[in-house]
C-alpha positions as CSV (number, residue, x, y, z in Angstrom):
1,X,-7.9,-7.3,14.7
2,X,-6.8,-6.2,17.8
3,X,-4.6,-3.1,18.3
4,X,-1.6,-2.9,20.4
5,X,-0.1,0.6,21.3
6,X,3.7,0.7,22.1
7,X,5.2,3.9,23.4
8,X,8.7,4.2,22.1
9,X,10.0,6.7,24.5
10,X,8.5,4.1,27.5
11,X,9.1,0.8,26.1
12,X,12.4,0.2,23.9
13,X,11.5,-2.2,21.6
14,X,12.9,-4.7,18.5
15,X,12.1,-5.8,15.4
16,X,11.5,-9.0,16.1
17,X,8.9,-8.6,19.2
18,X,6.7,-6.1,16.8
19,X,7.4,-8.7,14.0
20,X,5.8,-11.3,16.2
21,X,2.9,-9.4,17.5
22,X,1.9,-8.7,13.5
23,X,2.5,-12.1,12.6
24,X,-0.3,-13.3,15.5
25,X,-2.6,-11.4,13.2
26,X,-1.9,-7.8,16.0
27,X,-2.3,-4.0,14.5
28,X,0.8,-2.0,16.0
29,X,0.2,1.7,17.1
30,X,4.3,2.9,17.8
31,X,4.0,6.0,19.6
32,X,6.0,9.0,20.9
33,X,4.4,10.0,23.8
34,X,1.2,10.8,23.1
35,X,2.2,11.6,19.2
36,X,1.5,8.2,16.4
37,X,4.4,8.0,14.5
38,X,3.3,5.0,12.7
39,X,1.1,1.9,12.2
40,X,1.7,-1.1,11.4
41,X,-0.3,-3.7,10.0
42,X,-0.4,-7.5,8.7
43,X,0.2,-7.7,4.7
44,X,-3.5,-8.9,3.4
45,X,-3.4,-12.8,1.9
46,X,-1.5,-13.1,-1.5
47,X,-3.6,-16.2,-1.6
48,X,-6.2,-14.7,-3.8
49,X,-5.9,-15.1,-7.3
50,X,-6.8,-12.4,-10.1
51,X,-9.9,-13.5,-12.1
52,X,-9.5,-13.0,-15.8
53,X,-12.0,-11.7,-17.7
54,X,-13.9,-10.3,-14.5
55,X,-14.6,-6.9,-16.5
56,X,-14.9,-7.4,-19.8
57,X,-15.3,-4.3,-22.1
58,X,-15.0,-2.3,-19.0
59,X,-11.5,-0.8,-20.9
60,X,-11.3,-0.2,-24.6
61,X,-8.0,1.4,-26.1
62,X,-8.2,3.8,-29.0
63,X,-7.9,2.7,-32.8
64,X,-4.8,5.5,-32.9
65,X,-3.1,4.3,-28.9
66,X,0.3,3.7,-30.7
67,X,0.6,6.5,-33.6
68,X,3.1,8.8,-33.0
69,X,2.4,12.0,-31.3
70,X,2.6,15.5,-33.4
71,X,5.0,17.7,-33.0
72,X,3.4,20.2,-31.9
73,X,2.9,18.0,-28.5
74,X,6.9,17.8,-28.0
75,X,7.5,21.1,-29.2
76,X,4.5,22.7,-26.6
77,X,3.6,24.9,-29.4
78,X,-0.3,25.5,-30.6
């Protein structure tokens, strides 16, 4: 990914030129001088897909996860 540096206070620029140099695959650097303000980057592939069951047993939930809390918990006393 190749990174392109655009001074603000030089170069004026609009959305739609920075939108185009992301959507060629281009990291933007959007400076103030010498000073970053920001960067912006391409959004990473929604293409992958979750795999169920990748970590199973990895998370366990407590026997007790829905009974209600004491009172002592709302009422902050020990």
């Amino acid at each position: 990914m190749t990174v392109q540096t655009i001074d603000l206070l030089k170069t004026p620029t609009d959305l739609k030129k920075l939108l185009s140099l992301i959507t060629k695959g281009e990291e933007v650097l959007l400076t103030e001088g010498a000073k970053p303000i920001a960067r912006v980057v391409p959004m990473a592939s929604l293409e992958t897909q979750r795999v169920p069951g990748l970590h199973a047993g990895a998370i366990w939930t407590s026997d007790d996860f829905d009974a209600p809390l004491p009172d002592e918990f709302w009422t902050g006393e020990a």
